[in-house]
N, CA, C and O atoms as a MOPAC input file, in Angstrom:
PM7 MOZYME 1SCF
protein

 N     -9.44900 1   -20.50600 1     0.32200 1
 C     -8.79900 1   -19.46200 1     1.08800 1
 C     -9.49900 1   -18.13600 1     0.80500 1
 O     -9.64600 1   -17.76800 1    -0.36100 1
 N     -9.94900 1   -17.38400 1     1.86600 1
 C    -10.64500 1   -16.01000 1     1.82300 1
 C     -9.15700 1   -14.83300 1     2.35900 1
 O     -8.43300 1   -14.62700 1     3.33300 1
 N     -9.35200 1   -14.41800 1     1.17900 1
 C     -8.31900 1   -12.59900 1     1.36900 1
 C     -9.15600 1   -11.74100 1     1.88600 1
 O    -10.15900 1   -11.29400 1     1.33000 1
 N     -8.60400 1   -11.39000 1     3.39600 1
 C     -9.54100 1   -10.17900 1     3.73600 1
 C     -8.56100 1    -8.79900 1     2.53300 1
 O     -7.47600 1    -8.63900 1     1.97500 1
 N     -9.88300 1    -8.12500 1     2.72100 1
 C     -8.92400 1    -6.84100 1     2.25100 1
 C     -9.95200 1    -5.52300 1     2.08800 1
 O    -10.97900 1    -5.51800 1     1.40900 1
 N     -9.39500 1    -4.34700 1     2.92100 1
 C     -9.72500 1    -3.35500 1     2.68300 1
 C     -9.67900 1    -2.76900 1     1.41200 1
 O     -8.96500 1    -3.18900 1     0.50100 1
 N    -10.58400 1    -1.60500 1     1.32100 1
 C    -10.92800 1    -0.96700 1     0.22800 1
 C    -10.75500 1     0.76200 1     0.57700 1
 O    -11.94000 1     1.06200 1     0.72500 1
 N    -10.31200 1     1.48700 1     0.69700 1
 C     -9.83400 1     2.47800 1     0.45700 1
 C    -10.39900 1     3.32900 1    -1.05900 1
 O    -10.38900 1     2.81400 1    -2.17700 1
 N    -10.93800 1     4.93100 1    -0.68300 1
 C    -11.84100 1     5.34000 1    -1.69400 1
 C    -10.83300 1     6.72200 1    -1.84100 1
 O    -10.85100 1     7.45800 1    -0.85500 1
 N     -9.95500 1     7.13900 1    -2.98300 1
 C     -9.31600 1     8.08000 1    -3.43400 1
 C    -10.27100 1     9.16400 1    -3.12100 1
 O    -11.48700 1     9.12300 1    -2.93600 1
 N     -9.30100 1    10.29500 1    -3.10400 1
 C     -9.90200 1    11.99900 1    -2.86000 1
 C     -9.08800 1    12.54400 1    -4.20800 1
 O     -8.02100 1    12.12100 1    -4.65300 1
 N     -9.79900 1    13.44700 1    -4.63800 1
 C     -8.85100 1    13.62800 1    -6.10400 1
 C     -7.42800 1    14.12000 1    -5.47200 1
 O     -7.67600 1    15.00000 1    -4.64700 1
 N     -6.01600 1    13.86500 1    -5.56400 1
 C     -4.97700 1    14.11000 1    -5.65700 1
 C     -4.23200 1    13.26000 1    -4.90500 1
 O     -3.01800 1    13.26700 1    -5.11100 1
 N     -4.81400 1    12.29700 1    -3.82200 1
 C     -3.95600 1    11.23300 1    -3.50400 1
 C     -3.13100 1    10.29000 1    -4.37600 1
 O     -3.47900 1     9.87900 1    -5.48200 1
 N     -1.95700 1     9.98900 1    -3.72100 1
 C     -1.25500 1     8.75300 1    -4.47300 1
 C     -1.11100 1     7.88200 1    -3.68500 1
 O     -1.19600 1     7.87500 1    -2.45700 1
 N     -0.79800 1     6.83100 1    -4.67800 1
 C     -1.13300 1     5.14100 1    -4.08400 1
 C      0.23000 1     5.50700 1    -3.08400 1
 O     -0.15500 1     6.13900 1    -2.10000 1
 N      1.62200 1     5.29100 1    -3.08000 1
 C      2.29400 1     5.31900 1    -2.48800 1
 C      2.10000 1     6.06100 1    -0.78400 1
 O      2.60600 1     5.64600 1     0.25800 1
 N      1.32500 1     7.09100 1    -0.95200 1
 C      1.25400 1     7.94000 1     0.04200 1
 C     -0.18400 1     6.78700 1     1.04600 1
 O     -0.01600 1     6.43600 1     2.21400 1
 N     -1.29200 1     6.46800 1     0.31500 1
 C     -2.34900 1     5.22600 1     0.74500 1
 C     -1.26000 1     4.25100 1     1.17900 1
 O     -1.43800 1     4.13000 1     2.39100 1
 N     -0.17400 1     3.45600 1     0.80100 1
 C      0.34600 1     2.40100 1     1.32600 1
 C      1.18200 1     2.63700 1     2.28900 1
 O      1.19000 1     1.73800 1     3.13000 1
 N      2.00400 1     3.63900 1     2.52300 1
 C      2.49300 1     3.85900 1     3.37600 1
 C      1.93900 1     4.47900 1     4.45400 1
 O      2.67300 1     4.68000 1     5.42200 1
 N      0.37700 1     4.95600 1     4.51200 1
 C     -0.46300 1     5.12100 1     5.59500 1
 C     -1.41100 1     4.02500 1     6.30800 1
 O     -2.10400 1     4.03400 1     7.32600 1
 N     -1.09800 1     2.99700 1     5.22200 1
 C     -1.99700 1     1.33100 1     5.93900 1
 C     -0.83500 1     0.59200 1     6.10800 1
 O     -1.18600 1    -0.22700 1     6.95700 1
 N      0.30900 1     0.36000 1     5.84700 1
 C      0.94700 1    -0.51200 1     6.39500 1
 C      2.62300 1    -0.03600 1     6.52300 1
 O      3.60200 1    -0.70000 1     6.18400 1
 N      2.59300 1     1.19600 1     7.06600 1
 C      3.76600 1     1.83300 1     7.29500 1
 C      5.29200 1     1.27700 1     6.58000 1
 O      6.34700 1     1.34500 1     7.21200 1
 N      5.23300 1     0.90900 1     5.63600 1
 C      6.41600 1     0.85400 1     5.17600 1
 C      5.81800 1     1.07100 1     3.26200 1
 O      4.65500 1     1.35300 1     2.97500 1
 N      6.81800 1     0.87900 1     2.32900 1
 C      6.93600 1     0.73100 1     1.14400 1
 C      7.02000 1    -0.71500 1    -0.26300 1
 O      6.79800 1    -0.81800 1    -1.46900 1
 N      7.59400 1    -1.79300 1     1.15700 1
 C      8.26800 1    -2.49200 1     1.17800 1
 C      7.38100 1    -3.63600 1     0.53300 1
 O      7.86000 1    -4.69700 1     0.13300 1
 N      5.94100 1    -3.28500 1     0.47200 1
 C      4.39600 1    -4.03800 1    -0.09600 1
 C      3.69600 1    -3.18100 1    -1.52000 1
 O      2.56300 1    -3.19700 1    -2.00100 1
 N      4.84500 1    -2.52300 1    -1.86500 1
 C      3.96500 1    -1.49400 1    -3.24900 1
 C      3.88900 1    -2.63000 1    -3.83000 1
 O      2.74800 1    -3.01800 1    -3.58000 1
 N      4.42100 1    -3.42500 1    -4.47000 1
 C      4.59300 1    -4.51600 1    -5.70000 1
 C      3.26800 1    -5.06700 1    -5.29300 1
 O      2.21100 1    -4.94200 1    -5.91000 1
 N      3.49700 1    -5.77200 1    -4.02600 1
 C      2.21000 1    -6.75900 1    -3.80100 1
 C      0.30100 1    -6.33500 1    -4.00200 1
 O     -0.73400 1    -6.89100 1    -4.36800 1
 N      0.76400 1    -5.00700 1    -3.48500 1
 C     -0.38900 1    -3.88300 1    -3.69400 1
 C     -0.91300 1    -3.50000 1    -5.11200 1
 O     -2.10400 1    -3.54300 1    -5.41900 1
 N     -0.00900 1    -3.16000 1    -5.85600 1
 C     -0.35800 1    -3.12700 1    -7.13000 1
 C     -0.80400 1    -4.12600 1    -7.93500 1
 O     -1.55200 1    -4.07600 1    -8.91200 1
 N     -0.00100 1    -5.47000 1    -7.16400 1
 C     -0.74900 1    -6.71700 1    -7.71700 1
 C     -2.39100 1    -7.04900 1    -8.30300 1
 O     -2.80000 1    -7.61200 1    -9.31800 1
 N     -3.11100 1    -6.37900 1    -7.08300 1
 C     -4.24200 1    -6.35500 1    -6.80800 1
 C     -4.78400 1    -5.12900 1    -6.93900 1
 O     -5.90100 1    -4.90100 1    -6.47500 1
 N     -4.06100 1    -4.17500 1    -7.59200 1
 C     -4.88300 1    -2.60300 1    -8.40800 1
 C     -4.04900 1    -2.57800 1    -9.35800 1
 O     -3.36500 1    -1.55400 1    -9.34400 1
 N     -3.70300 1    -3.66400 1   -10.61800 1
 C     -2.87400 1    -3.07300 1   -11.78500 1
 C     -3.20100 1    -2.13700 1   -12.53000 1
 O     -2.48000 1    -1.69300 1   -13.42300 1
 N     -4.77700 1    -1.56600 1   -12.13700 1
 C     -4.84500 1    -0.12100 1   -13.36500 1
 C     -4.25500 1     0.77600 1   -13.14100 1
 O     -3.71600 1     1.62900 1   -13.84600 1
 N     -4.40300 1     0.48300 1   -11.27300 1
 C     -3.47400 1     1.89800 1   -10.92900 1
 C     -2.12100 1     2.35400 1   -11.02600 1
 O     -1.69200 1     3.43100 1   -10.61500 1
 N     -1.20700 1     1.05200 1   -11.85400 1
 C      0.15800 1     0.91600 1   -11.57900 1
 C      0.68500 1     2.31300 1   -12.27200 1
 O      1.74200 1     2.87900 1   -11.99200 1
 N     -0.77200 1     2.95200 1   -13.71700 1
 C      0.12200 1     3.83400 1   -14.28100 1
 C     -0.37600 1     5.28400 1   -14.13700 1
 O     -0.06400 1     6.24500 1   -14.84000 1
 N     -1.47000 1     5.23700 1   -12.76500 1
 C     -1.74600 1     6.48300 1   -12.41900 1
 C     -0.84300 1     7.23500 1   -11.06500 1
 O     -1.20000 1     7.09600 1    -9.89500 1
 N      0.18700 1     7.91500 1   -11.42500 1
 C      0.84400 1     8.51500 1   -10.40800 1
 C     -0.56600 1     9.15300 1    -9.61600 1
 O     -1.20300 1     8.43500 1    -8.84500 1
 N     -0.88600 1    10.27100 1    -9.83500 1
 C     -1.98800 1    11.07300 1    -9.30800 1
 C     -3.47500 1    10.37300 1    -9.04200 1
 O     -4.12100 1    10.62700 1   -10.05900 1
 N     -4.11900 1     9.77500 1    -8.32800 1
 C     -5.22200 1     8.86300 1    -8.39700 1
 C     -6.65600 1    10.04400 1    -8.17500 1
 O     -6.82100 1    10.79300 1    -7.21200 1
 N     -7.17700 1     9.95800 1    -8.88000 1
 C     -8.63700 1    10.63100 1    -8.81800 1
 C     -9.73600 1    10.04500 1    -7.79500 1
 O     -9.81900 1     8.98100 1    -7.18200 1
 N    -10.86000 1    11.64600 1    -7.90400 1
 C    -11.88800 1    10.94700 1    -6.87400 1
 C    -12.39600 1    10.47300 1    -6.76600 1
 O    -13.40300 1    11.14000 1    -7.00400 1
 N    -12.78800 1     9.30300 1    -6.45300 1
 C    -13.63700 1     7.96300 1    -6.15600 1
 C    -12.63300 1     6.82700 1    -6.76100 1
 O    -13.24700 1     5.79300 1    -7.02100 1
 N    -11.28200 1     6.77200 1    -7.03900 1
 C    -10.75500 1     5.63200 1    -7.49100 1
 C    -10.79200 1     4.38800 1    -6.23600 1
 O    -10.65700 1     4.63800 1    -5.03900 1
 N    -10.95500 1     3.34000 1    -6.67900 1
 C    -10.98400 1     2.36800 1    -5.50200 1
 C     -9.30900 1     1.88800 1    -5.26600 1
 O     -8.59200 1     1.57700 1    -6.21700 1
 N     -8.80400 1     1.89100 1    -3.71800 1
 C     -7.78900 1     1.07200 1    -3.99800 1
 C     -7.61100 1     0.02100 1    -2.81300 1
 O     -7.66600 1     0.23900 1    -1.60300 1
 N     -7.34400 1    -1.38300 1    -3.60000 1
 C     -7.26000 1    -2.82000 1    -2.76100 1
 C     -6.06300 1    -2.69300 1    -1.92900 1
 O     -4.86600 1    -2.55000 1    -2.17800 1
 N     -6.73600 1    -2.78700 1    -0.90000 1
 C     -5.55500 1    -3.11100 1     0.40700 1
 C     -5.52100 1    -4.40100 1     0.97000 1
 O     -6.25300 1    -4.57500 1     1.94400 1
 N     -4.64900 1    -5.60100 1     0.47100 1
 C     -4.93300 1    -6.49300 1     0.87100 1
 C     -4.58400 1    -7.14800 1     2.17900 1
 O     -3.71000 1    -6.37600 1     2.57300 1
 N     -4.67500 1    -7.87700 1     2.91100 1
 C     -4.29500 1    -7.97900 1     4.22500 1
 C     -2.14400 1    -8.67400 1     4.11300 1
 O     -1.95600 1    -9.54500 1     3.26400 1
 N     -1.56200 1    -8.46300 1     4.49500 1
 C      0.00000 1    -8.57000 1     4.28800 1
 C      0.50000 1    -8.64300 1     5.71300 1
 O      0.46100 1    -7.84100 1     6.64600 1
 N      0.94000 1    -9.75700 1     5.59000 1
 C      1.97000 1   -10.44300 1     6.78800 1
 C      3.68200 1    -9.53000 1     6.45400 1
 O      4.48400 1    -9.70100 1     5.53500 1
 N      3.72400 1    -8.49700 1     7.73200 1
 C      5.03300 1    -7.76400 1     7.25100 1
 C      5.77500 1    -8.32200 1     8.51000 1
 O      5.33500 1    -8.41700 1     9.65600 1
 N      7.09700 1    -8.69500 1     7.98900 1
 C      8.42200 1    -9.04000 1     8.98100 1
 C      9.32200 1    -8.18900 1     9.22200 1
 O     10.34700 1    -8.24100 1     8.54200 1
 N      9.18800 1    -7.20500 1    10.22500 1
 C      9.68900 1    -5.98000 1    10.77100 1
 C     11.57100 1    -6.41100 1    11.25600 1
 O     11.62400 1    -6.66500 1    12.45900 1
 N     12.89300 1    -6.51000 1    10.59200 1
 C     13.26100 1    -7.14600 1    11.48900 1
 C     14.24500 1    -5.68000 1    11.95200 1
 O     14.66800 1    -4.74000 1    11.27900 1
 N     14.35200 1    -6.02200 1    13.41500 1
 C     15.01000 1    -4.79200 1    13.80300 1
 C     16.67100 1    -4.21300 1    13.75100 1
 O     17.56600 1    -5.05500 1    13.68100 1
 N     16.84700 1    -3.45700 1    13.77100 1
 C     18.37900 1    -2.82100 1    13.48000 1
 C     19.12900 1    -2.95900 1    14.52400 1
 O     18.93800 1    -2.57800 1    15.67900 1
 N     20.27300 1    -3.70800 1    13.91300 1
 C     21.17400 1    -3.78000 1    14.98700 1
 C     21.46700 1    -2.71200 1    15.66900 1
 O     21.32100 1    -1.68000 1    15.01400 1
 N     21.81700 1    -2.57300 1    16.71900 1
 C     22.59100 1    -1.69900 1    17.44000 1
 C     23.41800 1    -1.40900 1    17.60700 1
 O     23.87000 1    -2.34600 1    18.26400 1
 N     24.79000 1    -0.12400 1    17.46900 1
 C     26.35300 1     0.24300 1    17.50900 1
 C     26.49400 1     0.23400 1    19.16400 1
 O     25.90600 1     0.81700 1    20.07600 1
 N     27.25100 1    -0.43900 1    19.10400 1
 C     28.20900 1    -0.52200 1    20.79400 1
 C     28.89000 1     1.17100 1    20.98600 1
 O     28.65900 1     1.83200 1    21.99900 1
 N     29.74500 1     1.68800 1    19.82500 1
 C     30.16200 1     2.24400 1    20.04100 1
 C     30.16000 1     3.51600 1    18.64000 1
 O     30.79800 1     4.56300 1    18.75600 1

């Protein structure tokens, strides 16, 4: 089995959270993400040139019910 996965190159003051929620619009994949960058798990603030693995993630959007009233 081949993992595609992007690679994403830090600017000094980005954070991972702010990178994951700009590639796969939700939060809901930090765990899985970090899986695959555990150094970064304990850098809040990520420096310039840090690499970070974006791996490809099957997300199940399910939608919100709707109020009648």
């Amino acid at each position: 089995m081949v993992l595609v996965m992007k690679q994403y190159k830090a600017e000094n003051g980005d954070r991972l959270d702010q990178i994951i929620y700009k590639e796969y619009k939700t939060l809901s994949v930090f765990d899985k993400v970090i899986a695959y960058n555990p150094i970064l798990a304990t850098k809040p603030i990520l420096s310039d040139g840090d690499l970070v693995n974006l791996p490809t993630i099957d997300i199940k959007i399910t939608p919100k019910a709707k109020k009648l009233w």
